[in-house]
Structure formats: C-alpha cells, structure tokens
N, C-alpha and C positions, 0 to 999 in steps of 0.2 A: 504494500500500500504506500502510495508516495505521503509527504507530510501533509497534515490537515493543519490550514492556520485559523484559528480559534478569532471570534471577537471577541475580548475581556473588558468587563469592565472594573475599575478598583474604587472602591470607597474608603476612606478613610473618616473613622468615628471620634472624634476626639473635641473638647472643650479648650486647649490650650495649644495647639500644633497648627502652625501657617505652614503654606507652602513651602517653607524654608526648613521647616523642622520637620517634617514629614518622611524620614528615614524609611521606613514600613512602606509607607505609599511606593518612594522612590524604589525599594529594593524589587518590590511585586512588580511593576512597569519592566524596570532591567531583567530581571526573570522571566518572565512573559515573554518579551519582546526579541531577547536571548534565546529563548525556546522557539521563534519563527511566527510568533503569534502577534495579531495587531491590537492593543489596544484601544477600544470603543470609548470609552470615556475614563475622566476621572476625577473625582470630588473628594472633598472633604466636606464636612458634616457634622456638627454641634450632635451629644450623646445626648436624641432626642428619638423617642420610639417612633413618632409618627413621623418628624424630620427625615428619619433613618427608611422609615418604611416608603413613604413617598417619593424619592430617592430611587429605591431599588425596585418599587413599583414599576414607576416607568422603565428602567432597562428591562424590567423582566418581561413586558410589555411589549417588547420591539424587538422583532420576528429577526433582528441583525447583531442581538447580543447573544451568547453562546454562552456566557459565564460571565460572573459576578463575583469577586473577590474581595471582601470584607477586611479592615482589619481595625482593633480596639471593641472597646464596650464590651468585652467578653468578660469582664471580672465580676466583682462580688460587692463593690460601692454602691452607692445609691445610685450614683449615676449611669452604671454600666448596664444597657439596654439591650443590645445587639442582639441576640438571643431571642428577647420579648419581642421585637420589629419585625424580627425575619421567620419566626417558626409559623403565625398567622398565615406569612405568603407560602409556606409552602404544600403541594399535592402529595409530597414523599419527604421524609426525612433519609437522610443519610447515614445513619447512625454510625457507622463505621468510621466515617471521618473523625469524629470526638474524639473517639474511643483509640484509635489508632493514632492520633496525633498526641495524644496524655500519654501512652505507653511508649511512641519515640521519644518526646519531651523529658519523661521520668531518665532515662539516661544521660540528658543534658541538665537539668535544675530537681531533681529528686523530688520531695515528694509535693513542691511547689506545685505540680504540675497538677494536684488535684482541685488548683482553684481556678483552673481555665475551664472557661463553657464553651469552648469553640464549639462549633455545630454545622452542620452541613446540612444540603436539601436539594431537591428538582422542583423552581416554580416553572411555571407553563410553560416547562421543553426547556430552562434555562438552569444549568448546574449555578447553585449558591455557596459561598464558601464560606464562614466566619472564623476570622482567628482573630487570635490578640494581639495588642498593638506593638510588643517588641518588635525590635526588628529581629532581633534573634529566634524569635518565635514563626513569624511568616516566611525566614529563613528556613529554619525546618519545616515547615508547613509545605513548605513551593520543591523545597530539595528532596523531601523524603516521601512527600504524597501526593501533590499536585501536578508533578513535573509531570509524573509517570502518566496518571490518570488522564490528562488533557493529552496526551499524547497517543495518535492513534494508531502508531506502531508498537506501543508498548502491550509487550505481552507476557502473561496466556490472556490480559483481558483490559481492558480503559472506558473511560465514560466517552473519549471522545468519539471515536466509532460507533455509541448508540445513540449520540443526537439526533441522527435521523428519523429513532424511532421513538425520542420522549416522547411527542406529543399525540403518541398512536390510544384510541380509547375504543375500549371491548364494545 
C-alpha cells in the first residue's frame, strides 16, 4: 500500500500557553507532518468544555478532517475538561488508547501516570485523540501509539486503512 497522508487537526487546551509556548502543539504538527501527513488546522483553546467541544465539533464535522489531536485538560484540576468535551462527541470510545498510553507512560514517570485521562474515540468517521499537555507526554503519545496507528502500512493492523469504513452503519 503506498503512504496514506492523513488531515490532522491539533488543539491545544490550555488557560496560560500562547503561540509561543505551545511546545505540545509545536511537537504534534513536527510529528505529523514528519510522518507525511498534512495538517488541517490548528488552535488553541481556553480549558473550557463547551469552548473545547465547539472546536472539535466543527472539524469532526468536515468530511476533510481524518483526525483530531488533543493535547492538555487531561488532569485532575478543576479546570481540566478535555475528557468531559470530547467523550459526549463520540459514537465509539477507544478505550485502548488510555489504557495503553498509562502503561507506556508508567515506564517513563511511574506511577504519575495514573493521573492522566487521556482518552481516545471515533466521532463521525473522524479518529479523536486526547493527551496531556506535556510535551513529553504527546511525545510518547505520537512515538509509541499514534505514529503507528495513523499509519497505513503499519502492520498486522492501523486505524488509518479503516477510514474508509468509519462511517459504514448496519
């Protein structure tokens, strides 16, 4: 199969991070982009559920976004939302994603790793991704689980070779 290039788009969740400080943002775009994929957009976005959800609404929305790349609001603060924005939009959870990103992690920051909610999901045909804001976190996120997934030669198996068939309904 030759390479499939992905639309991505990336959100950045944060109350205090401009353009300039947006490391996480910057790394996912290099990663992405690095990996042959183009992406569709990119914001940043005050850690506000409905802010956050309106947002990823409209890309999930637009039949030319393939994926949506989240990062922050994953924690345990009042303010950390992302989770509560994004599980509403979705038709399938991903559950594997969480769970497989806290057990790469637990190798890099021990037992820290059980205060991340990262979360995964398929809204209307569009893979969702949530991680936390480190950059070191969406580092392992993109290198240890993303890269491969979005990748439609990666095998025995990848989400990007079944876009064609999210939006298939019985």
């Amino acid at each position: 199969m030759s390479h499939l290039s992905l639309a991505i788009a990336v959100l950045t969740v944060s109350d205090t991070r401009g353009p300039d400080e947006d490391t996480s943002g910057d790394l996912l775009v290099e990663r992405l982009t690095g990996a042959g994929h183009r992406l569709a957009e990119r914001r940043i976005v005050t850690d506000d559920v409905y802010a956050i959800r309106a947002i990823v609404s409209a890309w999930i929305a637009d039949a030319g976004v393939q994926a949506v790349l989240t990062t922050g609001g994953t924690g345990f603060t009042g303010r950390d939302s992302t989770p509560e924005a994004l599980l509403p939009l979705f038709d399938k959870t991903i559950d594997g994603f969480g769970e497989l990103f806290r057990q790469v992690s637990f190798d890099e920051i021990g037992s820290s790793t059980i205060q991340s909610r990262a979360v995964g999901g398929l809204a209307n045909g569009t893979l969702v991704f949530a991680m936390p804001g480190s950059t070191g976190a969406c580092r392992t996120a993109w290198d240890k689980i993303l890269r491969n997934q979005l990748d439609a030669d990666f095998k025995p198996c990848n989400f990007a070779e079944l876009l064609p068939r999210f939006r298939e309904h019985a």
